[in-house]
DSSP file (Angstrom, degrees, kcal/mol; ACC not computed):
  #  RESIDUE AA STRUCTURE BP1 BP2  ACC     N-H-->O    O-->H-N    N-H-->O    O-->H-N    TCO  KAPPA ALPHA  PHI   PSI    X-CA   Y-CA   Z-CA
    1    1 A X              0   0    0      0, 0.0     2,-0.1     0, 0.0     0, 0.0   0.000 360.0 360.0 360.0 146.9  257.3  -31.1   18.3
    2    2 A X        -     0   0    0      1,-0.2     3,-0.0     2,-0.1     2,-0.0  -0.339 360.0 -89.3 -91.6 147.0  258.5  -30.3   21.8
    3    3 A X     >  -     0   0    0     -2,-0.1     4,-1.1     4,-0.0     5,-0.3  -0.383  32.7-108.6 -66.6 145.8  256.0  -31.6   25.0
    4    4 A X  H >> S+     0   0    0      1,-0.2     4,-1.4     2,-0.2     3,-0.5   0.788 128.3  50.1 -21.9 -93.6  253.3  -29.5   26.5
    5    5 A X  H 3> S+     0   0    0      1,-0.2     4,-2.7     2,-0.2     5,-0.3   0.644 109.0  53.7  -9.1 -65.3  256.2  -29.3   29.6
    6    6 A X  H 3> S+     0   0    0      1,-0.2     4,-1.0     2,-0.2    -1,-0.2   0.802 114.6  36.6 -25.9 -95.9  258.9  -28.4   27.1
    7    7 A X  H <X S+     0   0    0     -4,-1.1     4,-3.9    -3,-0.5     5,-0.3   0.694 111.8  57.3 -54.5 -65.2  257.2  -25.6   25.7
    8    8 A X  H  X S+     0   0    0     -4,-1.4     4,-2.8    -5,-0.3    -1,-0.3   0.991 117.2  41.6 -51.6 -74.1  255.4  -24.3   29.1
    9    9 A X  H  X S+     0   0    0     -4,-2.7     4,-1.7     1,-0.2     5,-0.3   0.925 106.2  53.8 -51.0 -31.0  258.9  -24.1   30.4
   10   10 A X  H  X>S+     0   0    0     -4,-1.0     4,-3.1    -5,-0.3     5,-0.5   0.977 114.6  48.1 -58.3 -48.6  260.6  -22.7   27.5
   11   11 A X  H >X5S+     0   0    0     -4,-3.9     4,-3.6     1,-0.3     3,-0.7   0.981 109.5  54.5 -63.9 -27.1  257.6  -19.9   27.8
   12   12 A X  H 3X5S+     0   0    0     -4,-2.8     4,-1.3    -5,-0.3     5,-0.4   0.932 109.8  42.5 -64.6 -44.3  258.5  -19.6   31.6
   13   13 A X  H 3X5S+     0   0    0     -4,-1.7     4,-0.9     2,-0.2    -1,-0.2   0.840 115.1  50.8 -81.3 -15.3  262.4  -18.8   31.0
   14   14 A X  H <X5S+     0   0    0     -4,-3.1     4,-2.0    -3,-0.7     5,-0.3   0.807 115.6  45.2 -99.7 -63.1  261.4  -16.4   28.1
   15   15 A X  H  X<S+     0   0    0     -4,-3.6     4,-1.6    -5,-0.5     3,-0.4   0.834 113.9  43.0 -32.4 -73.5  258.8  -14.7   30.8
   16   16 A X  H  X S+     0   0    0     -4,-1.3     4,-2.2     1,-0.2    -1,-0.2   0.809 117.7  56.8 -60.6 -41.3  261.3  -14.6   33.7
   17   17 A X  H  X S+     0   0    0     -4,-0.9     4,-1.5    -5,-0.4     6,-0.5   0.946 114.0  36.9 -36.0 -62.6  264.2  -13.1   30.4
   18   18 A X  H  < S+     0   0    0     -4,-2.0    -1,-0.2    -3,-0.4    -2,-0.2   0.859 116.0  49.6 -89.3 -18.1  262.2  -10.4   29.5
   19   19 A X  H  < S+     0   0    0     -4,-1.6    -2,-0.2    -5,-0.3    -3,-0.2   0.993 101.9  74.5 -60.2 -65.0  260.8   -9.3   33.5
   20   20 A X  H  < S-     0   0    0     -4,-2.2    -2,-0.2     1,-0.1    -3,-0.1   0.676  90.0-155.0   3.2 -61.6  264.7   -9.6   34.2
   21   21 A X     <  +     0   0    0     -4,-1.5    -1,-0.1     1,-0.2    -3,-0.1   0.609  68.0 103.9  90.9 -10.9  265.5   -6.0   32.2
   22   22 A X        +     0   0    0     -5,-0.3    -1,-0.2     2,-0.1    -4,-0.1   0.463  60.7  81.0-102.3 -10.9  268.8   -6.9   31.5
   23   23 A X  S    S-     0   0    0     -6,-0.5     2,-0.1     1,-0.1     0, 0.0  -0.421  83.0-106.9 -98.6-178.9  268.2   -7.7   27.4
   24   24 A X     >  -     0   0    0      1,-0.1     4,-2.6    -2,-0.1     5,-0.5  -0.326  36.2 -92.8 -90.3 172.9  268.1   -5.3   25.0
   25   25 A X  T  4 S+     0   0    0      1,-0.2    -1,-0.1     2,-0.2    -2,-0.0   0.539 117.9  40.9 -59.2   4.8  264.7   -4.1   23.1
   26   26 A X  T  > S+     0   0    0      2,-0.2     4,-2.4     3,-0.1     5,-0.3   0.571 109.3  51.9-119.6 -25.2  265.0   -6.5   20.2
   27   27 A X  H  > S+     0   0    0      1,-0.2     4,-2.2     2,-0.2    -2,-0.2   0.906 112.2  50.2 -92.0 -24.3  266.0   -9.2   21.7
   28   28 A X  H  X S+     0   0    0     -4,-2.6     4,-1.6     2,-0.2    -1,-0.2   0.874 111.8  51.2 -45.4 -47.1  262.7   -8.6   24.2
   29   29 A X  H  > S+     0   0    0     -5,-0.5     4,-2.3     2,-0.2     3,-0.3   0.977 109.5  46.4 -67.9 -43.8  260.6   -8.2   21.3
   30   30 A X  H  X S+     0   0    0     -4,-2.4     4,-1.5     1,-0.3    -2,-0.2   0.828 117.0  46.8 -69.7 -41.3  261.9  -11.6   19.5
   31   31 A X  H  X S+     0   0    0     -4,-2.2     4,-1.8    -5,-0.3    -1,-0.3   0.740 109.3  49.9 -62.9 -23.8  261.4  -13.3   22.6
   32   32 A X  H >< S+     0   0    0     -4,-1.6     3,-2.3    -3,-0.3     4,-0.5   0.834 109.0  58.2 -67.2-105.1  258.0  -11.6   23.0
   33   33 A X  H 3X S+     0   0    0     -4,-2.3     4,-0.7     1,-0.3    -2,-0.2   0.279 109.8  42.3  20.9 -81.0  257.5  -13.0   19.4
   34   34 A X  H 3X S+     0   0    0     -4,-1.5     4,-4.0     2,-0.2     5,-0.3   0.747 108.2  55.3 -24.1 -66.4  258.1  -16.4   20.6
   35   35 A X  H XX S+     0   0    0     -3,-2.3     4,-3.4    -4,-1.8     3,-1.2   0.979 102.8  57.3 -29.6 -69.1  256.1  -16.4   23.9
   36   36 A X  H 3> S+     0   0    0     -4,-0.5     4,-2.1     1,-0.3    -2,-0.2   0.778 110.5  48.5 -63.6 -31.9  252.9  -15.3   22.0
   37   37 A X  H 3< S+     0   0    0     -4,-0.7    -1,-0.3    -5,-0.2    -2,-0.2   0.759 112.9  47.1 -92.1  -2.2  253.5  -18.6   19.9
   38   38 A X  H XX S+     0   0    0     -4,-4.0     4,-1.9    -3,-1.2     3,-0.6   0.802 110.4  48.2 -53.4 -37.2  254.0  -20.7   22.8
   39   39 A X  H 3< S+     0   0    0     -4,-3.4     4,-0.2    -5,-0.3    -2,-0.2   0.865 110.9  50.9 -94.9 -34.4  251.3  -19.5   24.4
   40   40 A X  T 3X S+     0   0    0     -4,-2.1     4,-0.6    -5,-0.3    -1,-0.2   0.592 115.0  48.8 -54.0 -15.0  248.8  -20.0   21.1
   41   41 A X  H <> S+     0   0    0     -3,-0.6     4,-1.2    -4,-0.1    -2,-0.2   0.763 109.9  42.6-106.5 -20.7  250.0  -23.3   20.9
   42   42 A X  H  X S+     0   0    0     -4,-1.9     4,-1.1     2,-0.2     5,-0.2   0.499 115.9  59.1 -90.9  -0.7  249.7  -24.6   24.5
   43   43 A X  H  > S+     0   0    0     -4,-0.2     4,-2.6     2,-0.2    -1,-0.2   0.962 110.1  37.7 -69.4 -59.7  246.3  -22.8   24.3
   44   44 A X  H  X S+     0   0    0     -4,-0.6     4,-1.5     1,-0.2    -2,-0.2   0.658 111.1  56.0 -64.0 -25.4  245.1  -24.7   21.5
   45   45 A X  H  X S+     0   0    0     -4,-1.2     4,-2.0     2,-0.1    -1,-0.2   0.969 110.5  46.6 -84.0 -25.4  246.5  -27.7   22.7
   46   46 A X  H >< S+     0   0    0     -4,-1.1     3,-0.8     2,-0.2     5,-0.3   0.955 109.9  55.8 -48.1 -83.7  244.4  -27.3   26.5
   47   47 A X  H 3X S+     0   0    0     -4,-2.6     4,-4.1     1,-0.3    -1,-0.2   0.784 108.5  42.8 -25.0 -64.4  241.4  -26.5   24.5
   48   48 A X  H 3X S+     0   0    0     -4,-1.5     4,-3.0     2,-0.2    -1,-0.3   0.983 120.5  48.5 -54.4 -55.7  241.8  -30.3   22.3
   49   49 A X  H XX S+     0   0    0     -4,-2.0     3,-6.8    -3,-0.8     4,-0.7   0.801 107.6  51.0 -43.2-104.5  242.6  -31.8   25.9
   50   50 A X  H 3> S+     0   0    0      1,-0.3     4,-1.8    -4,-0.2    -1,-0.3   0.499 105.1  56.6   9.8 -65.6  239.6  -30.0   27.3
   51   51 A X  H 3X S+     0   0    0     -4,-4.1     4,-3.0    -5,-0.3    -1,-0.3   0.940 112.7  46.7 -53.0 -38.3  237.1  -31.6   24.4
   52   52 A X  H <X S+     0   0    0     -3,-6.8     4,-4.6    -4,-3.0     5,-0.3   0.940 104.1  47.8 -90.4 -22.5  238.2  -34.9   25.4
   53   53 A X  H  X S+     0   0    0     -4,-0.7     4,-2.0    -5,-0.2     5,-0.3   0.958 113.4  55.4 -62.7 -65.8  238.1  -35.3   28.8
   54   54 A X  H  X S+     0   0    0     -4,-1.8     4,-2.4     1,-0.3    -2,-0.2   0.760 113.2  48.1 -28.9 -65.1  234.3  -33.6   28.3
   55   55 A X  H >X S+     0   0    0     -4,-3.0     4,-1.9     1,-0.2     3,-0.7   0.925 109.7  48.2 -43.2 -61.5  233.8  -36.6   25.8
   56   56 A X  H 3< S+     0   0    0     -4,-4.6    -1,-0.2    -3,-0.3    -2,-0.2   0.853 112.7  44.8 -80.7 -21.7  235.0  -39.1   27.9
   57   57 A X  H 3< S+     0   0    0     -4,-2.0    11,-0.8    -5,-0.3    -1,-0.2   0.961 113.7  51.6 -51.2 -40.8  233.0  -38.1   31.1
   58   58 A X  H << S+     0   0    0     -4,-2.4    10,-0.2    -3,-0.7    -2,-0.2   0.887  93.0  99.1 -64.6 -44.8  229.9  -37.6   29.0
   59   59 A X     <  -     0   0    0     -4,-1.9     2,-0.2    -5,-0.1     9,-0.2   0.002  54.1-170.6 -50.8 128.2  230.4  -41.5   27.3
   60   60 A X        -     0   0    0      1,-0.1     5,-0.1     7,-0.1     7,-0.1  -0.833  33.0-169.9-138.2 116.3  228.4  -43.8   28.8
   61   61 A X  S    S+     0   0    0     -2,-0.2     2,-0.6     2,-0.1    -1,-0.1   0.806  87.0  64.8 -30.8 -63.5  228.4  -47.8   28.4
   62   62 A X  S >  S-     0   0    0      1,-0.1     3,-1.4     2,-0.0    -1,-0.0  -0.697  75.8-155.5 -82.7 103.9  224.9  -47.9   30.5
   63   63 A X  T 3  S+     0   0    0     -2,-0.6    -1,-0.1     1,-0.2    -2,-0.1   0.545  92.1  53.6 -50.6  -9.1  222.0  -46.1   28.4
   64   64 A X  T 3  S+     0   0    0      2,-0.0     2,-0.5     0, 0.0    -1,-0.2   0.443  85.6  94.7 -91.7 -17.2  220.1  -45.4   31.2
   65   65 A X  S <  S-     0   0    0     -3,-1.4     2,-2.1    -5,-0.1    -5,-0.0  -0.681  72.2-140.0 -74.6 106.9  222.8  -43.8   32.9
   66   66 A X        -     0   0    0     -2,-0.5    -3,-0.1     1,-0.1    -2,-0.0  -0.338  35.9-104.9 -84.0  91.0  222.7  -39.6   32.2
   67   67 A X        -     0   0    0     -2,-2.1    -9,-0.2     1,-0.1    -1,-0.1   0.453  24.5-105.8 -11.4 129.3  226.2  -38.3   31.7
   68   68 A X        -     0   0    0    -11,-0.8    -1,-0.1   -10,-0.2     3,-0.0  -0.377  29.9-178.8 -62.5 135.0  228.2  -36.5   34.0
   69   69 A X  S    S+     0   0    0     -2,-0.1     2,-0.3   -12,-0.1    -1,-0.1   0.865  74.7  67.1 -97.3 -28.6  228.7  -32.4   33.1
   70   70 A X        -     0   0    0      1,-0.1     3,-0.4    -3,-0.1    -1,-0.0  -0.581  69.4-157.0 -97.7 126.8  230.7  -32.0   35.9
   71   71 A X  S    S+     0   0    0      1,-0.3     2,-0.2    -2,-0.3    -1,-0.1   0.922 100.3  15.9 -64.8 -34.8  234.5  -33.6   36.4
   72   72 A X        +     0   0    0      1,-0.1     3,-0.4    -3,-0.0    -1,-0.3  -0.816  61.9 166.0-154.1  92.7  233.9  -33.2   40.1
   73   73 A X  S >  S+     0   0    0     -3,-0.4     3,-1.3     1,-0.2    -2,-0.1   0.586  71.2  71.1 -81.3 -11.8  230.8  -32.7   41.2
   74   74 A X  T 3  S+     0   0    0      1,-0.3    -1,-0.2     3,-0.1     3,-0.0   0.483 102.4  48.9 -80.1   1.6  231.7  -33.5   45.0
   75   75 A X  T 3  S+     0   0    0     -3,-0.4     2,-0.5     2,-0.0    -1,-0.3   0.335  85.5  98.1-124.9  18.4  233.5  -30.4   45.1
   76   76 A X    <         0   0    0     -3,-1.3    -6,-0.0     1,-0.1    -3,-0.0  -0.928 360.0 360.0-114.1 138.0  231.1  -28.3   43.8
   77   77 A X              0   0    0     -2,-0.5    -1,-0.1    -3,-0.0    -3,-0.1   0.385 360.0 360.0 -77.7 360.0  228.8  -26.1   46.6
């Protein structure tokens, strides 16, 4: 399997391909085709990311200590 990075670029050069105007309607579509499973897989993989950082803020060592909800609560008004 190709990196997050890979992929995210690959969708970025099939975005800037099909804004472009110069390919034909099929080959827009199969590259459309393509995108939509880049962009379902980099979805899914944010999402798993997402669960763990939540888990690993929440974990705490100290039991008395109440888990953080926030990543960065010093930037929050």
């Amino acid at each position: 399997m190709e990196s997050f990075e890979d992929r995210l670029e690959r969708l970025e050069t099939i975005n800037d391909e099909i804004r472009n105007g110069t390919i034909s309607l099929s080959q827009a579509t199969e590259l459309f085709e393509e995108g939509i499973g880049l962009a379902r897989s980099l979805e899914k993989e944010l999402r798993a990311i997402e669960r763990r950082v939540e888990i690993l803020v929440q974990h705490t060592d100290d039991p008395e200590e109440k888990p953080a909800l926030e990543l960065f609560p010093e930037l929050q008004d």
